[in-house]
C-alpha positions in Angstrom: 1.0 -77.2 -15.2 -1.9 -75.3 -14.3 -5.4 -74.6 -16.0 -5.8 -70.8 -17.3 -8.8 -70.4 -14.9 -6.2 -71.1 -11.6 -3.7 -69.0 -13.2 -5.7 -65.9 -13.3 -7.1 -66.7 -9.8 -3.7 -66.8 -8.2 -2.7 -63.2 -10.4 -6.2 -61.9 -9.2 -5.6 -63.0 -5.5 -1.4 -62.2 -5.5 -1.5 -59.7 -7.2 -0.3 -55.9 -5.2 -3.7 -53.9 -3.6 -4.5 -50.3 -4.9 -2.4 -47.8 -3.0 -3.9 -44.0 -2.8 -1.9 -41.1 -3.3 -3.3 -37.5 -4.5 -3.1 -35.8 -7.8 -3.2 -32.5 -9.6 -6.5 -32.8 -11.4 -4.3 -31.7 -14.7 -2.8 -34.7 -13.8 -5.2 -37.4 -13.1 -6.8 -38.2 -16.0 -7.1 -42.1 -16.7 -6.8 -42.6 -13.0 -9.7 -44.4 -10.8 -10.8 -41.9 -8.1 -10.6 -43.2 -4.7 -13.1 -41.4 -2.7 -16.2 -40.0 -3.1 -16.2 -36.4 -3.9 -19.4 -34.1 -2.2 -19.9 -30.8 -3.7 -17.9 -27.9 -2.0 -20.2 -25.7 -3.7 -22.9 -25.7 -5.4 -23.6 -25.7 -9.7 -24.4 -23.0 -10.7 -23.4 -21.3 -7.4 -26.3 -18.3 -8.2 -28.8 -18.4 -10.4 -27.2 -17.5 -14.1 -28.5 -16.1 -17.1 -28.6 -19.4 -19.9 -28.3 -16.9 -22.8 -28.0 -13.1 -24.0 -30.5 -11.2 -23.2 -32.4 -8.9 -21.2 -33.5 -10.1 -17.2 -36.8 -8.7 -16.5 -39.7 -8.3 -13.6 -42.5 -9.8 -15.9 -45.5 -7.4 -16.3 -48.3 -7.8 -18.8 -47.2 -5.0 -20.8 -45.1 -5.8 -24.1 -42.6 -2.9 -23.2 -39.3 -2.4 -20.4 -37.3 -0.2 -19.3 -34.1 -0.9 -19.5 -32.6 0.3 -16.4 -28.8 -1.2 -16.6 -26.3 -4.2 -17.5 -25.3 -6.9 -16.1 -21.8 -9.1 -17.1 -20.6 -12.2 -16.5 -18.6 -11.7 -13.2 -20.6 -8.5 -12.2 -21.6 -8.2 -8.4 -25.1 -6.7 -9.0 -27.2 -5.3 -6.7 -30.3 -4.0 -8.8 -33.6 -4.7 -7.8 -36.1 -4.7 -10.9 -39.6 -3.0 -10.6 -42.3 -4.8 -13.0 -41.8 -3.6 -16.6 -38.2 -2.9 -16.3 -34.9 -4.9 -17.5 -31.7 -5.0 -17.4 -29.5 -5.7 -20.3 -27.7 -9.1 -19.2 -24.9 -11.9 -20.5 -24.5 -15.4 -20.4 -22.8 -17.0 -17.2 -23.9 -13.5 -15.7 -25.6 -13.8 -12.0 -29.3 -12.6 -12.7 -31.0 -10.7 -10.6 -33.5 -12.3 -7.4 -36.3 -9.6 -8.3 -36.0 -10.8 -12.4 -38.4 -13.2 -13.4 -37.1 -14.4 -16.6 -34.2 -13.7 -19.3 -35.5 -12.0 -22.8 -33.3 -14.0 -25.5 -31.9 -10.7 -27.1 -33.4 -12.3 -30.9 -37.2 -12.0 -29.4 -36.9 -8.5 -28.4 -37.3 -5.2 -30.2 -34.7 -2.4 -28.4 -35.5 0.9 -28.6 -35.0 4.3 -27.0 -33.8 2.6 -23.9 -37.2 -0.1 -24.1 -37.3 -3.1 -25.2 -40.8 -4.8 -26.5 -41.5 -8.6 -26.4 -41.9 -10.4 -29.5 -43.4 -13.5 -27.8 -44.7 -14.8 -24.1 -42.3 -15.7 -21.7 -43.2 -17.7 -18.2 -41.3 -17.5 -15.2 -37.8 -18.4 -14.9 -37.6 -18.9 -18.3 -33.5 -19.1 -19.6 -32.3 -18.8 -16.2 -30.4 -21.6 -14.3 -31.5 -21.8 -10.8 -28.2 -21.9 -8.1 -27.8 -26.1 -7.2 -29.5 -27.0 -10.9 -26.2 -29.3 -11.7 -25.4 -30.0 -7.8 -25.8 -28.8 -4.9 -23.5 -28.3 -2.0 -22.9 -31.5 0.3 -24.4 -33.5 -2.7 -22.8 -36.4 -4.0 -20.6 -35.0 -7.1 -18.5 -37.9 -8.1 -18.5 -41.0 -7.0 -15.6 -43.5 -5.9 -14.3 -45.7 -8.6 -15.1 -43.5 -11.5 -12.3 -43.8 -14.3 -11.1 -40.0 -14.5 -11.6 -38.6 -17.7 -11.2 -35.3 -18.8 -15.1 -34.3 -18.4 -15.1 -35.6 -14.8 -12.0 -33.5 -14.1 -13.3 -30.3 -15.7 -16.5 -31.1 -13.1 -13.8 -31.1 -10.5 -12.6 -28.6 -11.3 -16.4 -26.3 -11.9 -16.7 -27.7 -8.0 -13.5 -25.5 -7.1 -11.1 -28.6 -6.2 -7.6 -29.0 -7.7 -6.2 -32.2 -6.3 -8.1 -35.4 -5.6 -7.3 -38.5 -4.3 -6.9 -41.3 -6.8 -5.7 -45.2 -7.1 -2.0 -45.1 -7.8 -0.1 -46.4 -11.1 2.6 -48.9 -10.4 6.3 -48.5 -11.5 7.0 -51.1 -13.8 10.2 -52.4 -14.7 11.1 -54.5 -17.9 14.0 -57.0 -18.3 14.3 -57.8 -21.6 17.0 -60.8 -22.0 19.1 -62.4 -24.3 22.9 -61.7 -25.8 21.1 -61.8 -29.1 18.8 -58.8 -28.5 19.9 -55.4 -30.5 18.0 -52.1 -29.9 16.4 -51.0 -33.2 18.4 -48.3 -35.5 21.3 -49.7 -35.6 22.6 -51.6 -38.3 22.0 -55.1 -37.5 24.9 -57.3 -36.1 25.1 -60.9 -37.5 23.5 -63.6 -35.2 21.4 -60.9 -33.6 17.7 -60.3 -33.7 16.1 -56.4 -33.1 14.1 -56.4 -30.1 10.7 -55.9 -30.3 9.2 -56.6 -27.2 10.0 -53.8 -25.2 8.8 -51.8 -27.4 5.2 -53.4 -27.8 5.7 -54.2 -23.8 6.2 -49.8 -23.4 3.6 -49.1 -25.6 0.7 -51.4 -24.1 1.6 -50.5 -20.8 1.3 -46.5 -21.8 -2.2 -47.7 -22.9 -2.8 -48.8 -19.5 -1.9 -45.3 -18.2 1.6 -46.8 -16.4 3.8 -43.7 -16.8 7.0 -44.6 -15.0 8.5 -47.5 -17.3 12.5 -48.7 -16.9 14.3 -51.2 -19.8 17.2 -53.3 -18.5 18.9 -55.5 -21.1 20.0 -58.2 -19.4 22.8 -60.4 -21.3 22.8 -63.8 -20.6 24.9 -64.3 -17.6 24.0 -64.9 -14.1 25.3 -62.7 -12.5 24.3 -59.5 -14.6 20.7 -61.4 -14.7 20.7 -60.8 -10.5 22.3 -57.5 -10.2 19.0 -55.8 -12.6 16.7 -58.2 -11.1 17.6 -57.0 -7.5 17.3 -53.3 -8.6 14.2 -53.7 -10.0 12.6 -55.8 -7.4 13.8 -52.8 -5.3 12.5 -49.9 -7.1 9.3 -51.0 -8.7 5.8 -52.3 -8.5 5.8 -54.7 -11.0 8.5 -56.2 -12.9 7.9 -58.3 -16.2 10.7 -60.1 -17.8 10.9 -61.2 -21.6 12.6 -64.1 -22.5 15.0 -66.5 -20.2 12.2 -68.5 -18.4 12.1 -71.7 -20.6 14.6 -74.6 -20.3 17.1 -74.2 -22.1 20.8 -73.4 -20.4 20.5 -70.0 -20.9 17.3 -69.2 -20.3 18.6 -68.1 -16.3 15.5 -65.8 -15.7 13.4 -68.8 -13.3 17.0 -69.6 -11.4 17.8 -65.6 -10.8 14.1 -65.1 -9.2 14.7 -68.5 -6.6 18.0 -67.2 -5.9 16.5 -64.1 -4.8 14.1 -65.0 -2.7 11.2 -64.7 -4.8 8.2 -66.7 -4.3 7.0 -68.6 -7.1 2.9 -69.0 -7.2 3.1 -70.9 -10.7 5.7 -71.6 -14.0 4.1 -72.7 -16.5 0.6 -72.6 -17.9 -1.9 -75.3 -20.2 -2.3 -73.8 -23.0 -1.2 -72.4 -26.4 1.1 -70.2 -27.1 2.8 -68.7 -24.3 2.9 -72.3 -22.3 6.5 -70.8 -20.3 5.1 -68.1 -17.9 6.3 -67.6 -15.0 4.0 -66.0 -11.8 5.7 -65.1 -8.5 5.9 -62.2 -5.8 8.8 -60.8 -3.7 7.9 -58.6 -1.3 5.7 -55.4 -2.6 6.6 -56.4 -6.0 4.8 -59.0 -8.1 6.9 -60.7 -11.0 6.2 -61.5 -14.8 8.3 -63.9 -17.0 6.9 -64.1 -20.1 8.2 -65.9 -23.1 10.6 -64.3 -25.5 8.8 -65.1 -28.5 6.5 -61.8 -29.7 3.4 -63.0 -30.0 3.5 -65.0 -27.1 4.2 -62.5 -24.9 1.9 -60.4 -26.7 -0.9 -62.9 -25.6 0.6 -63.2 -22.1 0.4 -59.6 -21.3 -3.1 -59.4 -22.7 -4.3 -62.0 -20.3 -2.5 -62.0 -17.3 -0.2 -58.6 -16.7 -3.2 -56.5 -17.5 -5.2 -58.5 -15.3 -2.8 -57.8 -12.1 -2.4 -54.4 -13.6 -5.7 -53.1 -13.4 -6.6 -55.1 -10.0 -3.4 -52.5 -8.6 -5.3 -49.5 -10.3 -8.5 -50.6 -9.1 -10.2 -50.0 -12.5 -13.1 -52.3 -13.9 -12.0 -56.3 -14.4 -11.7 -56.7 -18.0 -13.7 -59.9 -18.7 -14.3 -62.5 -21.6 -17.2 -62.0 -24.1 -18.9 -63.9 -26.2 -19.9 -64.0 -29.7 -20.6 -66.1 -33.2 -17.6 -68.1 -34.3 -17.9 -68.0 -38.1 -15.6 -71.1 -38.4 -15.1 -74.1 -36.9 -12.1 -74.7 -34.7 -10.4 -77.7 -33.7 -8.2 -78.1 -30.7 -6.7 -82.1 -30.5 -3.6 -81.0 -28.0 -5.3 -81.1 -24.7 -4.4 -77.4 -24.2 -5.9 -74.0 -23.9 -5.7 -72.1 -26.7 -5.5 -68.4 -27.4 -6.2 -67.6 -31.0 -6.0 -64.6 -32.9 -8.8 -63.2 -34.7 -11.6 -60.3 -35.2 -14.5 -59.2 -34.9 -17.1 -58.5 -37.4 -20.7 -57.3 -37.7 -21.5 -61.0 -38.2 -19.0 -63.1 -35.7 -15.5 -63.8 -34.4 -13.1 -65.0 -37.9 -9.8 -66.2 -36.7 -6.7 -65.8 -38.4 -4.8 -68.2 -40.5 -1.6 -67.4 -38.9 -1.3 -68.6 -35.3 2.5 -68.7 -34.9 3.8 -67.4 -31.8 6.8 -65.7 -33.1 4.5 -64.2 -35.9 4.0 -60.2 -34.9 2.5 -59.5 -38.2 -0.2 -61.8 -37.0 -1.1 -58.8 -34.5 -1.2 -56.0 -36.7 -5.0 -56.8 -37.5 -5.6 -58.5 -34.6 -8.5 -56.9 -31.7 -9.6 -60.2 -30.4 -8.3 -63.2 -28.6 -10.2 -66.3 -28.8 -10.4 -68.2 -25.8 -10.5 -72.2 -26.4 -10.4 -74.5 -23.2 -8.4 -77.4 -22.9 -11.2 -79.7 -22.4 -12.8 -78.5 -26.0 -12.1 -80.7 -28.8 -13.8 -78.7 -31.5 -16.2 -75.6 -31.4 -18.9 -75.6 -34.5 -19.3 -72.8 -36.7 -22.2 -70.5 -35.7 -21.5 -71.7 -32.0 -20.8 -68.7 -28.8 -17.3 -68.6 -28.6 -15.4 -66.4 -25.4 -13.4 -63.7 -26.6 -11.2 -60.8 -24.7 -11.0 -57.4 -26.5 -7.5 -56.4 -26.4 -5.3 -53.4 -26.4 -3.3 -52.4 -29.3 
C-alpha cells in the first residue's frame, strides 16, 4: 500500500490537463477563465454624470442658466458658456465644456436659473472616460474563478463569450445487486443507495454539470458493458462499491480487463483503505469504497483533487489549527477524522465509523493524522481540509 502523500502525487501528476473551450458569459459562472481579457473599450467609455444634477461651466457667480437636458443615452452636442447649465442624469455623457455636476439637492431652481447652495471644484461628480479601465488595459486576468461580478465586468466591457477551463463529464457506477433507488418501498435484503446521491450533489458543488448514474449489478459482464461506455463518453468516471476483495466485489477485474492502467489500489490509512487510482486513455478512473462515509472521505481528498487540477482552479490545501483533544492513532495508518471547527480549535467527533453518514451531517472538517503519529496532544497544530458539503 501506498502513503496518502504518494497517492495524491500520482492523482496530481495523472490526473487529465485543463482543456479550453468558450462560453456564453450567462453561462460561465464558476468557471476559471483561461486567458487574459484586455479592455475592448474603455470604463466609462465618456465621461458620465455620477449623480442628478445640473452640468455647468463654473463661473464665480452663484446663478446659471439653464440652457437644456441631458439623459442617459442622449448624444449631446451643447457647448456651455460660463454661468450656464444644463439639466443632466446619472449614467448621462456630460458635456467636454462642463466643469462639474450640481447634485440637484445643493441647488435652488428657479425661473430657468439655478443658484449654488455650496462651492463646487472642478470635475466634481463626474466620472472621467477610462476611470474603471481603459482600453488595451488589463481587465481580467487568466485564472480568475468567474463569478457573477467578474461576468457583469465582462459584460460592461462589451464581450459576450469568453474562453474558460472546461468542466469534465463525469460518470458514476454505483454497484451492487443490493442497491435500491430511494422512494420505493424497500425490498428485503436490500439497502437505499445513498452515494450517488451525496456523489451528484458534491460534484454539482464542484460546478460538474453533466453527471450519468449506471447501476451496475453484480455480474461481470453488465460490470464491462457500463464501464466501457463510460470510459468512452466521459472525463472522469468514479465507481462506488465493488473494489474490495470479496467475490463480488468485480469493479478492480472489470478495469484490468479493459485495459485500464492501474497507478495505485489501495491506500495507508483509515477509512477508505480500498481505493482504487487508474487512467484509460482521456479518462481517469475512481473506485471508491461502498461504504458512505468512506467514500465521502475519499472524494473529499482525492476526486476533488484531480477534479480541480482538470478545471484549473486553486489547489485546495491542508490547514492547520488547535486540536482541543488529544488523539491517539496505534494502527500504523493514516487517519481521516471527522470533526469541526470552532472559534477555539478543531473537536473531533465521537463517531468515526465508515458506514456512519449521520457522522457527516455536522461535519466541515477532516482531520488529517499520519501514519507515522502515534498520538497528537491537546492544544497541539493539527492539519485539517475544509470540505464541501
Amino acid at each position: 500500500m501506498i502513503s496518502v502523500y504518494e497517492a495524491l502525487q500520482i492523482v496530481f501528476q495523472q490526473s487529465i490537463a485543463a482543456t479550453i473551450t468558450e462560453a456564453s458569459i450567462i453561462n460561465a459562472e464558476g468557471h476559471v477563465l483561461a486567458e487574459d481579457v484586455h479592455a475592448p473599450i474603455s470604463l466609462p467609455p465618456f465621461q458620465q454624470s455620477a449623480m442628478d444634477g445640473f452640468a455647468v461651466k463654473l463661473t464665480s457667480e452663484e446663478n446659471y442658466k439653464i440652457v437644456g437636458c441631458v439623459q442617459a443615452g442622449d448624444i449631446s452636442d451643447i457647448i456651455l458658456k460660463e454661468g450656464e447649465a444644463v439639466r443632466i442624469y446619472t449614467g448621462a455623457k456630460v458635456p467636454f465644456s462642463a466643469d462639474a455636476v450640481l447634485m440637484a439637492e445643493h441647488v435652488v431652481e428657479k425661473n430657468g436659473y439655478i443658484k449654488q447652495a455650496r462651492p463646487y471644484t472642478g470635475k466634481t461628480n463626474i466620472k472621467l472616460a477610462g476611470e474603471q479601465v481603459k482600453k488595451g488595459d488589463l481587465a481580467i486576468p487568466k485564472n480568475t474563478l468567474l463569478n457573477s461580478s467578474a461576468l457583469a465586468y465582462a459584460a460592461a466591457l462589451g464581450l459576450d463569450r469568453v474562453k474558460v477551463y472546461k468542466r469534465p463529464d463525469v460518470a458514476l457506477l454505483i454497484t451492487g445487486n443490493e442497491v435500491q433507488p430511494p422512494g420505493d418501498k424497500l425490498e428485503e435484503g436490500k439497502i437505499y443507495d445513498s452515494n450517488s446521491i451525496m456523489l451528484q450533489l458534491l460534484l454539482r458543488k464542484l460546478g460538474i454539470k453533466t453527471i450519468r448514474c449506471f447501476y451496475v449489478s453484480d455480474e461481470m459482464d453488465d460490470t464491462l458493458h457500463k464501464l466501457k461506455e463510460a470510459i468512452e463518453n466521459y472525463d472522469i468516471l468514479i465507481a462506488s462499491g465493488g473494489v474490495s476483495v470479496g467475490d463480488y466485489d468485480l469493479m478492480e477485474r472489470a478495469f484490468e480487463t479493459l485495459g485500464v492502467m492501474q497507478h495505485f489500489y489501495k491506500i495507508n490509512q483509515k477509512p477508505g483503505k480500498p481505493i482504487y487510482f487508474g487512467t484509460k486513455e482521456k479518462t481517469i478512473l475512481f473506485g471508491l469504497p461502498g461504504n458512505p462515509a468512506a467514500c465521502f472521505i475519499n472524494f473529499q481528498v482525492y476526486v476533488v483533487a484531480a477534479i480541480q487540477k482538470a478545471m484549473n482552479c486553486k489547489e485546495r490545501g491542508f490547514k492547520k489549527a488547535v486540536l482541543k483533544e488529544s488523539i491517539e492513532n496505534s494502527n500504523g495508518k493514516s487517519l481521516f477524522l471527522r470533526g469541526n471547527k470552532t472559534v477555539d480549535g478543531i473537536e473531533i467527533h465521537k463517531n468515526q465509523s465508515s458506514s456512519m453518514l449521520v457522522s457527516l451531517i455536522k461535519t466541515d472538517v477532516l482531520v488529517y493524522v499520519p501514519a507515522d503519529t502515534a498520538c497528537i496532544e491537546k492544544g497541539k497544530e493539527v492539519l485539517y481540509l475544509d470540505i464541501l458539503q
